[in-house]
C-alpha positions as CSV (number, residue, x, y, z in Angstrom):
1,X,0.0,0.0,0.0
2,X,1.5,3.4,-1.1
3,X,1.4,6.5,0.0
4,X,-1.7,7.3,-2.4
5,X,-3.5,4.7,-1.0
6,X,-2.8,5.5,2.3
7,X,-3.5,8.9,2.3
8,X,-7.1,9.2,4.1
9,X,-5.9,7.3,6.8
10,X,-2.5,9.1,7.2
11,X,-3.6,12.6,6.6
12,X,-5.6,13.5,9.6
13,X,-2.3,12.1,11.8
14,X,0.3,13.8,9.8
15,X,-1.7,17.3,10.0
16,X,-1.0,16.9,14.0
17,X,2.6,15.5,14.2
18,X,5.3,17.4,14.4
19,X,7.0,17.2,10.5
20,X,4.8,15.5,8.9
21,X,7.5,14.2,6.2
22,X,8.5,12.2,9.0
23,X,6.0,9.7,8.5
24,X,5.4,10.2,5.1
25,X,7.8,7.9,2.9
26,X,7.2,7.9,-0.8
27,X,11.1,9.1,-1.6
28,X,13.4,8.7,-4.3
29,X,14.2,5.5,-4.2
30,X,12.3,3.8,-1.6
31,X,10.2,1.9,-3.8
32,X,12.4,-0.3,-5.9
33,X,12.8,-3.0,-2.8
34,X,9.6,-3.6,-2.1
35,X,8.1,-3.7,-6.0
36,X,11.6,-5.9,-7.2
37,X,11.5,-8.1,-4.7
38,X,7.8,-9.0,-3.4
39,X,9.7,-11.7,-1.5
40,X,8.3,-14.4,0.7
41,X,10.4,-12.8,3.4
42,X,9.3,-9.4,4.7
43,X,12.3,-7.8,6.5
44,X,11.9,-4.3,8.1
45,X,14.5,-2.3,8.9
46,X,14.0,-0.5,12.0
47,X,16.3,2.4,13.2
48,X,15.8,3.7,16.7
49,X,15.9,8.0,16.0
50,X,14.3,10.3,14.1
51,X,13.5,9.9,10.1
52,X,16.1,12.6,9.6
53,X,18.7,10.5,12.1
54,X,18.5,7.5,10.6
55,X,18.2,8.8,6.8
56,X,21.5,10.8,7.5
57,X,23.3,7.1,8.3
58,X,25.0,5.8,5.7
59,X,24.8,2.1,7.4
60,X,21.3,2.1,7.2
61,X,21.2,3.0,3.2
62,X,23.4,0.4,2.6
63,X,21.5,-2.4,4.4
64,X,18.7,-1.3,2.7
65,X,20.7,-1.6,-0.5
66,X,21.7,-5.3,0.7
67,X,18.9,-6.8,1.9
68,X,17.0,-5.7,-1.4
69,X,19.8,-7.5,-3.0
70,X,19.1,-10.7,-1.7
71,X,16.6,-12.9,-3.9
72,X,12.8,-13.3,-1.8
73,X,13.5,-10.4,0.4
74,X,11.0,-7.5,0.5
75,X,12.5,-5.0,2.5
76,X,11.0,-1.7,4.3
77,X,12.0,1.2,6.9
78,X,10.4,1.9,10.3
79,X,11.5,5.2,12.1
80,X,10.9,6.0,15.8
81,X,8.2,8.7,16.2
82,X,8.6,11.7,17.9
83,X,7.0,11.6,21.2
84,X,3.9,13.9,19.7
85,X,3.3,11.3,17.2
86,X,4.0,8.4,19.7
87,X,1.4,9.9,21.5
88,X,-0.9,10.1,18.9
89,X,-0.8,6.7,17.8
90,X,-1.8,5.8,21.2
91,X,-4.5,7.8,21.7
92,X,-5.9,6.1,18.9
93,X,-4.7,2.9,19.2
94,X,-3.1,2.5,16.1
95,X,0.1,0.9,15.8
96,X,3.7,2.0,14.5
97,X,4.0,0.9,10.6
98,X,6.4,0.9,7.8
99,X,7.0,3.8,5.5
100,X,6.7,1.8,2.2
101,X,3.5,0.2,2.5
102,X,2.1,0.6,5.6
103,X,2.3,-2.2,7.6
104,X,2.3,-2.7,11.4
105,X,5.9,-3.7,12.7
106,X,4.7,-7.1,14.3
107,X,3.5,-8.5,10.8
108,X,7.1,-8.6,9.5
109,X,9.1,-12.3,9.6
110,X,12.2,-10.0,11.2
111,X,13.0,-6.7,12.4
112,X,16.4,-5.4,12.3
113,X,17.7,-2.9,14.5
114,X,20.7,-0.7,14.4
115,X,22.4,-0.1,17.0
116,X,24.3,3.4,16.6
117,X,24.2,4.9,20.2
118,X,23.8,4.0,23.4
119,X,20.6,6.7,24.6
120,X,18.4,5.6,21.7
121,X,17.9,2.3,24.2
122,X,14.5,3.3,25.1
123,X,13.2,4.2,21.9
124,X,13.9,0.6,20.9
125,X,11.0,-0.5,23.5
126,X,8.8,2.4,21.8
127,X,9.2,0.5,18.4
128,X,8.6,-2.8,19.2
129,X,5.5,-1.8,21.8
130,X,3.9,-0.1,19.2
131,X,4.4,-2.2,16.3
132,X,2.6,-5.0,18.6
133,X,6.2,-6.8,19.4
134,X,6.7,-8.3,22.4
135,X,9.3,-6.6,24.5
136,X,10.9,-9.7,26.0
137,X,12.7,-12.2,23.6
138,X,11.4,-14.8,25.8
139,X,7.8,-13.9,25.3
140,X,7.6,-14.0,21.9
141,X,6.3,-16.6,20.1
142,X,5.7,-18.6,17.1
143,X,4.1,-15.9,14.6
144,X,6.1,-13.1,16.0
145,X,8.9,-11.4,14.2
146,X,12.7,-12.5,14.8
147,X,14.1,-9.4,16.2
148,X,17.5,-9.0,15.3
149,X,20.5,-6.1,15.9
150,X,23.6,-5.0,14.8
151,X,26.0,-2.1,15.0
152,X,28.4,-0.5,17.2
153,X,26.0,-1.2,20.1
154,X,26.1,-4.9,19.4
155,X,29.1,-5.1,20.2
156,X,28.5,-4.5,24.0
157,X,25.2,-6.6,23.4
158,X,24.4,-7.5,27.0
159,X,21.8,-4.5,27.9
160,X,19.8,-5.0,25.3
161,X,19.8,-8.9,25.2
162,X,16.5,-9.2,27.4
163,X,15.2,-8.0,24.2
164,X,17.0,-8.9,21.2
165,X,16.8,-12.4,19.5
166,X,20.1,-11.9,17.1
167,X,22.9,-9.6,17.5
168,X,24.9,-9.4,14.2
169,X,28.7,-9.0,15.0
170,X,30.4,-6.7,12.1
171,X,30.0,-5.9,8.4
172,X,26.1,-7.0,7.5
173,X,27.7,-7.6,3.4
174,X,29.1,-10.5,5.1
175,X,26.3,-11.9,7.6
176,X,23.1,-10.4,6.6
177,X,22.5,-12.7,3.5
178,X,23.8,-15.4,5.2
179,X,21.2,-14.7,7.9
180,X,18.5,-14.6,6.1
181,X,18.5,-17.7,3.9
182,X,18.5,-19.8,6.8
183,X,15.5,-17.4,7.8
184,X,14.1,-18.3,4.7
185,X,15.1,-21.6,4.5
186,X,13.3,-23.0,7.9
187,X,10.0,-24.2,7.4
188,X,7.9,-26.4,9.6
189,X,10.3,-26.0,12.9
190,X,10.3,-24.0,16.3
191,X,11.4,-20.9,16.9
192,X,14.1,-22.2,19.0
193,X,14.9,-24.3,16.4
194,X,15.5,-21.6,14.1
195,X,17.7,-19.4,16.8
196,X,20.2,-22.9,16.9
197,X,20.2,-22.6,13.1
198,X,21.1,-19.3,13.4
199,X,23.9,-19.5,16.9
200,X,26.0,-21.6,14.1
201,X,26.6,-18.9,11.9
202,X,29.4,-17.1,12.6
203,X,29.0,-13.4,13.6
204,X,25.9,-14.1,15.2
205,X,25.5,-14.0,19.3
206,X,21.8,-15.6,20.4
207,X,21.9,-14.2,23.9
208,X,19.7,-16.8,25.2
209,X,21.9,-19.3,25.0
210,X,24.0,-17.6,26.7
211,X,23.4,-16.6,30.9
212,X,25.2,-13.7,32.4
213,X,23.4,-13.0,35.9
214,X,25.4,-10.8,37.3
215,X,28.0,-9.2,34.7
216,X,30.7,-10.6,36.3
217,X,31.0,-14.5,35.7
218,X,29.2,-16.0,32.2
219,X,27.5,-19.3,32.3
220,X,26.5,-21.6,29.3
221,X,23.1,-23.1,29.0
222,X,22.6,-25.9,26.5
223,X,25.4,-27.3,23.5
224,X,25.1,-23.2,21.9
225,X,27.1,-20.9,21.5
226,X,31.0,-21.1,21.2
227,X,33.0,-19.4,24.1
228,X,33.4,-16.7,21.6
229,X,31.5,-14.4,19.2
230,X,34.1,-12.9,16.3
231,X,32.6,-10.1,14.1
232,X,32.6,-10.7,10.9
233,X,35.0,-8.7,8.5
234,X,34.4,-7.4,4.5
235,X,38.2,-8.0,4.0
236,X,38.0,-6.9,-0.2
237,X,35.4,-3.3,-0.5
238,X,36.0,-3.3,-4.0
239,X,34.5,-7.1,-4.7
240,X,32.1,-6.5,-1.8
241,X,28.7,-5.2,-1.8
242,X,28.7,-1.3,-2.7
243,X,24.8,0.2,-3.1
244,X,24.4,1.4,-7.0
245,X,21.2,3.5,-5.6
246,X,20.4,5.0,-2.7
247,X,17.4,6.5,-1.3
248,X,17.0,10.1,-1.5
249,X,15.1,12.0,1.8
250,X,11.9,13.5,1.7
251,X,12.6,16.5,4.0
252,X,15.8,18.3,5.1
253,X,18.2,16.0,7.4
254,X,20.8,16.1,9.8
255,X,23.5,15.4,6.9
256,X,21.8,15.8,3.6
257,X,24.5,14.6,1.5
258,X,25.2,11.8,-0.7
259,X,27.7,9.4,1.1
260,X,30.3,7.6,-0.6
261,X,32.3,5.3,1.9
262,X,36.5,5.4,0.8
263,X,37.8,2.5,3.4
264,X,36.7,0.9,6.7
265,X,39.1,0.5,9.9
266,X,41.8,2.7,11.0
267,X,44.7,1.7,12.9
268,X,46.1,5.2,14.3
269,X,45.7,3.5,17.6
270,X,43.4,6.7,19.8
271,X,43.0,4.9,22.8
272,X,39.4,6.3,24.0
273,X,38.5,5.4,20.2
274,X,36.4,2.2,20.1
275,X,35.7,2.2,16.4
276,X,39.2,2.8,15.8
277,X,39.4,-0.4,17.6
278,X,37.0,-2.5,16.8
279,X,36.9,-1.7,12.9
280,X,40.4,-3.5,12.3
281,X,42.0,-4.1,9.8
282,X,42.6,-1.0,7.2
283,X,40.7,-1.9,3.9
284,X,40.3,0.6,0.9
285,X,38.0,0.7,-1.5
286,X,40.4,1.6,-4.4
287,X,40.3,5.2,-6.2
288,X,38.8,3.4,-9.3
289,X,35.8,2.5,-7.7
290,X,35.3,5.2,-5.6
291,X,35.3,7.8,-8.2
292,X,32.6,5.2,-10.1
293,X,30.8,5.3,-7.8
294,X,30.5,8.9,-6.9
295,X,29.7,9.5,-10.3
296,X,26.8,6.8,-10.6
297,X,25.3,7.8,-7.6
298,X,25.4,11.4,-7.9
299,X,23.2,11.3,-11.3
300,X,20.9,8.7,-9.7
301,X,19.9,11.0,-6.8
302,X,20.7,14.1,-8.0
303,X,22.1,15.3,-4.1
304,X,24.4,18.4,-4.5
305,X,27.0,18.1,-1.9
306,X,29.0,14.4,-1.8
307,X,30.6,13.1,1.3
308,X,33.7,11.1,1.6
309,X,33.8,9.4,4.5
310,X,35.5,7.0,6.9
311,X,36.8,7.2,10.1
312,X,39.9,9.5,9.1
313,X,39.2,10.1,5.5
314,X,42.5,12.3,4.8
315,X,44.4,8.4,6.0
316,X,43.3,7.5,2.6
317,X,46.0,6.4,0.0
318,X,43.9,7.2,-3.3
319,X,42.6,10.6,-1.9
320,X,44.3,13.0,-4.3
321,X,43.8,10.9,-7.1
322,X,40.1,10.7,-6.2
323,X,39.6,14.4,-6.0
324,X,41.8,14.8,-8.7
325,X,39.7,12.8,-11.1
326,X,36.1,13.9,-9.6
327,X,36.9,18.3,-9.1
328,X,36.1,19.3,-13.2
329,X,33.1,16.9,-13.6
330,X,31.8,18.2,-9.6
331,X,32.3,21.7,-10.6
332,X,31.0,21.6,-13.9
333,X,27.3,20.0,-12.0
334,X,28.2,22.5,-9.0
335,X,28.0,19.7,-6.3
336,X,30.4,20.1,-3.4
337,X,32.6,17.6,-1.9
338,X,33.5,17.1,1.4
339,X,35.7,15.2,4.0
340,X,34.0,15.0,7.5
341,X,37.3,14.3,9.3
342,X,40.8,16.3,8.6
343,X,44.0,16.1,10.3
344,X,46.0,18.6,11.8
345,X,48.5,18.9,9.7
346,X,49.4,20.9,5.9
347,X,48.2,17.7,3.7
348,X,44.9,18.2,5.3
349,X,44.7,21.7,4.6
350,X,45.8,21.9,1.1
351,X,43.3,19.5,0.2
352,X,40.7,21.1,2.5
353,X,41.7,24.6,0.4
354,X,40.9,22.6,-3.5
355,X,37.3,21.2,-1.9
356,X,36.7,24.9,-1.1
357,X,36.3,25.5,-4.5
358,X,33.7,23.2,-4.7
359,X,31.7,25.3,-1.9
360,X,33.3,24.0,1.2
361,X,33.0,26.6,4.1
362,X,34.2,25.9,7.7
363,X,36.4,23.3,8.9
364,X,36.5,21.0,11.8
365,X,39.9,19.4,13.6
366,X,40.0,17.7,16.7
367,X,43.1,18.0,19.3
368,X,40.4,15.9,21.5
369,X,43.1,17.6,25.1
370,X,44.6,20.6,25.9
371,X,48.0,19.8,26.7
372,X,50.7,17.9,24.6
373,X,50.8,15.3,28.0
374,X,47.6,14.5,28.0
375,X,47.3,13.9,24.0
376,X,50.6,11.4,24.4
377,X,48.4,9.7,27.0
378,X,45.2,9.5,24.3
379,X,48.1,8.3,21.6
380,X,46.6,10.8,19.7
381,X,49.4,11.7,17.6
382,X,48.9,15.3,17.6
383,X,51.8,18.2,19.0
384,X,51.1,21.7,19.7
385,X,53.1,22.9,16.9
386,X,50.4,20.9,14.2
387,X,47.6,22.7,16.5
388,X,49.1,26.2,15.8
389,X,50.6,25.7,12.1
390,X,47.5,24.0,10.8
391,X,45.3,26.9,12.4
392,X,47.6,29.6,10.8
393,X,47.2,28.1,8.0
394,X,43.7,27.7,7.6
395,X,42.8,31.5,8.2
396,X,45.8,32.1,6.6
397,X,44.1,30.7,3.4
398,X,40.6,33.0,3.7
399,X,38.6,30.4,6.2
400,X,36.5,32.2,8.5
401,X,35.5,29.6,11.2
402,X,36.7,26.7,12.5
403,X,35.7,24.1,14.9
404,X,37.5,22.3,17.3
405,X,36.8,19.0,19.6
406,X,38.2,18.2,23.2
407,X,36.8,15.8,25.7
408,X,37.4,16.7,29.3
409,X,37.7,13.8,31.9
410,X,39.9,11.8,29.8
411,X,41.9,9.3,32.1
412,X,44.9,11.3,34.5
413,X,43.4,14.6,33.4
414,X,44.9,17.6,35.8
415,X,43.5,21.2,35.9
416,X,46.5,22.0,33.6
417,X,44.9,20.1,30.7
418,X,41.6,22.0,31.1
419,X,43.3,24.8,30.9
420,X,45.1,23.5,27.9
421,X,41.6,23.6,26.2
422,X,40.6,27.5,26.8
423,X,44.6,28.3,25.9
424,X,44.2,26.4,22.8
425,X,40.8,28.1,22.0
426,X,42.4,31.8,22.7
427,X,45.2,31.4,20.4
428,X,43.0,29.8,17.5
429,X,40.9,33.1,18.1
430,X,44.2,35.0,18.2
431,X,45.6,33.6,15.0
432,X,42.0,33.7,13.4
433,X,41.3,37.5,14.3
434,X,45.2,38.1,12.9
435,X,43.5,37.4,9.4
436,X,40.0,37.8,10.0
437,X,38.4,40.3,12.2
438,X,35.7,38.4,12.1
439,X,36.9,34.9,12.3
440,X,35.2,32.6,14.8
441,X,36.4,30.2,17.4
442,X,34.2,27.6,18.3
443,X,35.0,24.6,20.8
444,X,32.9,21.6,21.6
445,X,34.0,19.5,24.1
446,X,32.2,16.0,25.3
447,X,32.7,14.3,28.3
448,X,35.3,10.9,28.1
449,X,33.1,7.4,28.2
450,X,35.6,4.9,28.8
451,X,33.6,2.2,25.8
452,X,34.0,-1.3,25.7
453,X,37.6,-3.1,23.7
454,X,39.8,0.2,23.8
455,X,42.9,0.5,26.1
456,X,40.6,2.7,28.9
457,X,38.0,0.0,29.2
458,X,38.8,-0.6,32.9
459,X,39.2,3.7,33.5
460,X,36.8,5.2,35.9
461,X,34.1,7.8,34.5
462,X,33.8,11.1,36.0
463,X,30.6,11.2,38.1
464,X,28.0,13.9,36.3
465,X,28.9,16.8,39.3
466,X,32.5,16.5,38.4
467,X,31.9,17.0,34.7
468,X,29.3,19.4,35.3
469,X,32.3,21.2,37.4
470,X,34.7,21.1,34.5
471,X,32.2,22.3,31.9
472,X,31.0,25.5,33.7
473,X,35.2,26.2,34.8
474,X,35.6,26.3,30.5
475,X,32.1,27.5,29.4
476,X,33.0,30.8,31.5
477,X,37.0,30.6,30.5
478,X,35.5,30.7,26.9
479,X,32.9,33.3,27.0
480,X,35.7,35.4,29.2
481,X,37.9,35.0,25.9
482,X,35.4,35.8,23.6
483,X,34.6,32.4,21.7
484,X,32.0,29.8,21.6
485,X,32.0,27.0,24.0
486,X,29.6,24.1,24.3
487,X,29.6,21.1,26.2
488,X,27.6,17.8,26.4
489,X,24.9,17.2,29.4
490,X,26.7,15.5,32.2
491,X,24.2,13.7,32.9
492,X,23.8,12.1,29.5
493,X,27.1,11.0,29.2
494,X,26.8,9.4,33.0
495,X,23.7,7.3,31.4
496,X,25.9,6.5,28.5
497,X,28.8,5.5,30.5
498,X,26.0,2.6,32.2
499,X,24.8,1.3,28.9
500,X,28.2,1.1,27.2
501,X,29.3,-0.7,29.9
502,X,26.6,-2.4,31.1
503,X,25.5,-6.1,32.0
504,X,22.1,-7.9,31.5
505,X,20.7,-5.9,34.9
506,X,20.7,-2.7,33.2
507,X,18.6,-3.9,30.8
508,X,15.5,-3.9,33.8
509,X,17.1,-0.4,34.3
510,X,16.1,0.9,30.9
511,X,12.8,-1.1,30.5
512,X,11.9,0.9,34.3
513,X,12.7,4.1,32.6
514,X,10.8,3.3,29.6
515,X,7.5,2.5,30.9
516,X,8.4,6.1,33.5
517,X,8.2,7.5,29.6
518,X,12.0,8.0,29.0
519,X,12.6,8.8,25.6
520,X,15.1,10.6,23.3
521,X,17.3,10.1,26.0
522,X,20.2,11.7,23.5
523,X,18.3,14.4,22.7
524,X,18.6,17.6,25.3
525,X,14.9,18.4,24.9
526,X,13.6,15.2,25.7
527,X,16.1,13.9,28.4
528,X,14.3,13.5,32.1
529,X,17.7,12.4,34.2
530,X,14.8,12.2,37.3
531,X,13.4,9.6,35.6
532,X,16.8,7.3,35.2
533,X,17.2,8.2,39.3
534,X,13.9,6.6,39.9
535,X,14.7,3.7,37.5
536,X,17.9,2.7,39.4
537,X,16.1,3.1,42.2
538,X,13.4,1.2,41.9
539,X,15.3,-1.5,40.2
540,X,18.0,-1.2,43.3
541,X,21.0,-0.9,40.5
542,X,24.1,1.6,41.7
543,X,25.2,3.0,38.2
544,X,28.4,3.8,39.7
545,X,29.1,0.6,39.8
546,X,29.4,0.5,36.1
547,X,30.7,4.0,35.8
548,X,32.9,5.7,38.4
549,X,34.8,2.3,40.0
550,X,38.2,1.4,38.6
551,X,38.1,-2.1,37.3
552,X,41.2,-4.0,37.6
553,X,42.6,-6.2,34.7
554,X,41.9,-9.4,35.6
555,X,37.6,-8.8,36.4
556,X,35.3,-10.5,34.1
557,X,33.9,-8.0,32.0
558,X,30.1,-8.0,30.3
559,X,31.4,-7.9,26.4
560,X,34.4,-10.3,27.1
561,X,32.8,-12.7,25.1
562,X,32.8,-10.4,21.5
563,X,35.7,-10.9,20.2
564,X,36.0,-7.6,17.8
565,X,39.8,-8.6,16.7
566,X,42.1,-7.0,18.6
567,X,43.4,-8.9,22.0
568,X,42.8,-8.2,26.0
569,X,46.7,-8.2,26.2
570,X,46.9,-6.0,23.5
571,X,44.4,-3.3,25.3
572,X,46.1,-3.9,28.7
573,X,49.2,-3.4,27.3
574,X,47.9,0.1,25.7
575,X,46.6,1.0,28.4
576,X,50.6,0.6,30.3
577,X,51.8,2.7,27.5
578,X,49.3,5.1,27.6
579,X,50.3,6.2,31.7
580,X,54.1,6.0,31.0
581,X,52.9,8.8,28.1
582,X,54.7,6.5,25.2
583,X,53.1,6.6,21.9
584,X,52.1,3.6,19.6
585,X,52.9,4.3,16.1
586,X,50.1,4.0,13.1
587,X,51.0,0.0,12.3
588,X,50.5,1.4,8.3
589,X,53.2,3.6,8.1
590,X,55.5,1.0,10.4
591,X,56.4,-2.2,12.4
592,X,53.0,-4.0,13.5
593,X,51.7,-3.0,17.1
594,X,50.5,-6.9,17.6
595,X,47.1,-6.1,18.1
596,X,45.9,-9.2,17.6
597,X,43.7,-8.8,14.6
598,X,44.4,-11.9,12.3
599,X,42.8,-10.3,9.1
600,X,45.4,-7.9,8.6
601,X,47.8,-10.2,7.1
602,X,51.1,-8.7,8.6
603,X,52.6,-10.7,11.5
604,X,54.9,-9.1,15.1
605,X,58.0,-8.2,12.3
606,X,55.6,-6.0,10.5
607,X,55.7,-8.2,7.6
608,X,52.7,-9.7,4.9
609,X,52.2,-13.0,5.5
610,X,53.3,-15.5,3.3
């Protein structure tokens, strides 16, 4: 059912939710999966965030992509609502659909979650209440949908697993087909029958075959799973699964930009970083292909700025040659290019100052601390000299803003380093006002969450009064200076500290808060923290016990049994360097660091494998 044929029964609900085009589908694009398919198998993808959220992912157009790909699939979207809509729905008793063709959530053979951050936990439960899901894994039965997840988050699965059937470990090209032919395939059996089928796949955890009562010490139950759940790795981007269309929004989002991935991984070694740790090995889509695919994509959907992204885009070999090949045909159409991440350093700049012909404006860096010490203890590979030389040059060159990001609370952090952060932020303005009277300063700065498999996984979290401390001491440094400070809700990142780091219990924690009505909990406007202190509470779970405590480096952790590829020993030993301030060296441009990622082909000499 269509958009046209839905429209008397949509149009009194969209003229009373907040933006409409939220709920309205019908986009470039959209409609091709469901018409090529009409599969047997009816697969919804379900992302837990706004329409203009989840449409600004570029993981979520390329599952799309990918399960469309796969032969009796019929795949469609499902966005969470807003809590106006939300509201609505209820008051009417309708239930939560899908964008192509209207159907309720719970009619679907599987739903599949991402899992991109932490504080869209609760709106999770909003999507499968109200698309008539069963919250509990363990309540669901025979005709209900197999509710699988994948992402960042499921790689710290266990506060979620009261409610996921499936967590997907790494890159879907490699799993998600694989998953659902044996979906497909299983005909007559149980639905436990169906989740053994689907523990022997590698990549995929079934978390009720696996008990963890307390967090601290695992159990088995029956012959499923292995000890261990490895992710699964794309190793070649060029012979993998690339999307040759994408789905264009209907309404302005929070990067409205085509996306064009260049390489996945990155081994600069940043210690807080988990996807720098998690995403090993290094593998490049080659210039070749990139450029092909910009070009295809760009006349399919017609977007008029293109994205180049990754997780340190300038880190790409082919880069030059790739803007090289794709700047006359770009600025004959007028679309702009742009890298989302840039280095502090001249290479960055220079190529920063060609995509400016192309209609690039401000730039962002990120020195992530305030004093050379600290940034040796982060490994982050980054010396005051880059900071002021890269800044020079950038206004230098006719820029008129830039950005910068910092994190205070980092592990060992000393009053020195915050006031690294404001001394770094008055000479950028210095430097920036030299060329630009009205150059702007502006610094954002986060609060550190020590995530799961990175070198700071055992660290301590500042409690939210401490942060909150810190972030008034540099909000009023700033303003006293005369630039632009921001920093993130302590309170948030305390709640994201619990859930990164969280065991089974805290999944009772966030089902408590749900039915209290937390939503949006990343959101500023929708975040209740009263709410999570009634939840804890009530439920008699000290979040400090997951946040503020050091844990030493022999306690059984939660996500212990995810094996993303790089070794405990490796992360303790990080973890040594990182207090004796000695840097760890990007493993591309030298010897191996013996990370334990197998996939990489190079062995302790820093050799290939032969």
């Amino acid at each position: 059912m269509r958009y046209q044929e839905m429209n008397d029964t949509l149009w009194p609900f969209l003229a009373r939710a907040r933006r409409p085009a939220r709920y309205m589908g019908s986009e470039w694009g959209a409609e091709g999966a469901t018409k090529r398919n009409g599969g047997d198998l009816g697969f919804c993808l379900a992302f837990p965030d706004t329409y203009e959220v989840g449409m600004s992912y570029l993981g979520f157009q390329i599952l799309y992509a990918l399960a469309s790909s796969v032969e009796g699939v019929s795949v469609e979207r499902a966005y969470c609502p807003w809590p106006d809509a939300e509201k609505l729905l209820r008051s009417e008793g309708k239930p939560l659909v899908s964008l192509e063709s209207g159907k309720t959530l719970g009619d679907f053979d599987v739903l599949g979650f991402t899992l991109q951050y932490e504080l869209t936990s609760t709106n999770l439960l909003t999507m499968l209440d109200l698309g008539g899901v069963p919250l509990h894994s363990d309540s669901r039965g025979e005709n209900d949908p197999l509710v699988i997840a994948g992402g960042p988050g499921a790689l710290a699965p266990e506060p979620l697993a009261p409610f996921i059937d499936v967590f997907c470990l790494g890159d879907a090209e490699e799993l998600l087909p694989e998953l659902l032919a044996v979906v497909m395939g299983h005909t007559g059996g149980s639905r436990d029958t169906l989740l053994q089928k689907i523990a022997e796949i590698s990549g995929c955890y079934v978390p009720r075959f696996l008990e963890k009562p307390n967090g601290v010490e695992a159990s088995r139950t029956g012959a499923f799973p292995p000890a261990r759940f490895k992710k699964r790795i794309l190793s070649d981007m060029d012979s993998g699964f690339a999307p040759s269309e994408m789905i264009v929004p209907s309404m302005s989002i929070v990067h409205d930009r085509l996306s064009v991935e260049l390489f996945r991984g990155c081994t600069r070694g940043c210690r807080f970083c988990q996807a720098g740790m998690t995403n090993r090995p290094v593998r490049e889509r080659s210039p070749e292909r990139v450029a092909e695919m910009v070009r295809s994509l760009c006349s399919s959907t017609g977007w008029e700025e293109i994205g180049l992204v990754s997780l340190a885009s300038c880190d790409y070999s082919g880069i030059e040659k790739v803007v090289d090949e794709l700047f006359p045909e770009l600025r004959k159409r007028n679309v702009k290019l742009s890298l989302p991440s840039l280095r502090m350093d001249a290479f960055s700049v220079d190529l920063a100052e060609k995509l400016q012909q192309l209609g690039g404006n401000g730039l962002t860096f990120a020195p992530e601390a305030g004093t050379q010490r600290l940034r040796d203890v982060v490994n982050k590979g980054v010396t005051g000299d880059d900071i002021f030389t890269t800044i020079e040059e950038v206004f230098s060159r006719g820029w008129d803003r830039v950005k910068l990001y910092f994190m205070m609370g980092l592990p060992s952090e000393r009053q020195e380093d915050l006031e690294g952060i404001l001394e770094t932020g008055r000479m950028a303005l210095k430097l920036a006002r030299r060329h630009n009277r009205r150059g702007k300063i502006t610094l954002s700065v986060a609060g550190f969450v020590p995530k799961p498999h990175t070198p700071f996984q055992w660290e301590p979290q500042d409690d939210p009064s401490a942060l909150a401390e810190k972030g008034r001491f540099l909000k009023s440094g700033a303003k006293r200076m005369g630039f632009g400070l921001n920093y993130h809700e302590p309170k948030q990142t305390a709640l994201e500290g619990v859930i990164a780091r969280g065991d089974r219990r805290v999944g009772e924690v966030i089902e408590t808060a749900w039915r209290k009505g937390a939503r949006f909990d990343g959101w500023n406007e929708c975040f209740d923290p009263n709410i999570w202190d009634e939840a804890f509470l009530e439920t008699g779970i000290d979040p400090s016990f997951y946040t503020t405590r050091i844990r030493s480096l022999d306690e059984a952790l939660p996500w212990d049994h995810i094996d993303v590829g790089v070794s405990r020993f490796f992360l303790a030993r990080e973890r040594e360097r990182a207090f004796a301030g000695i840097a760890t060296p990007d493993c591309r441009n030298g010897l191996c660091a013996a990370c334990g990622c197998t996939e990489c082909g190079r062995g302790p000499d820093g050799r290939k494998a032969t």
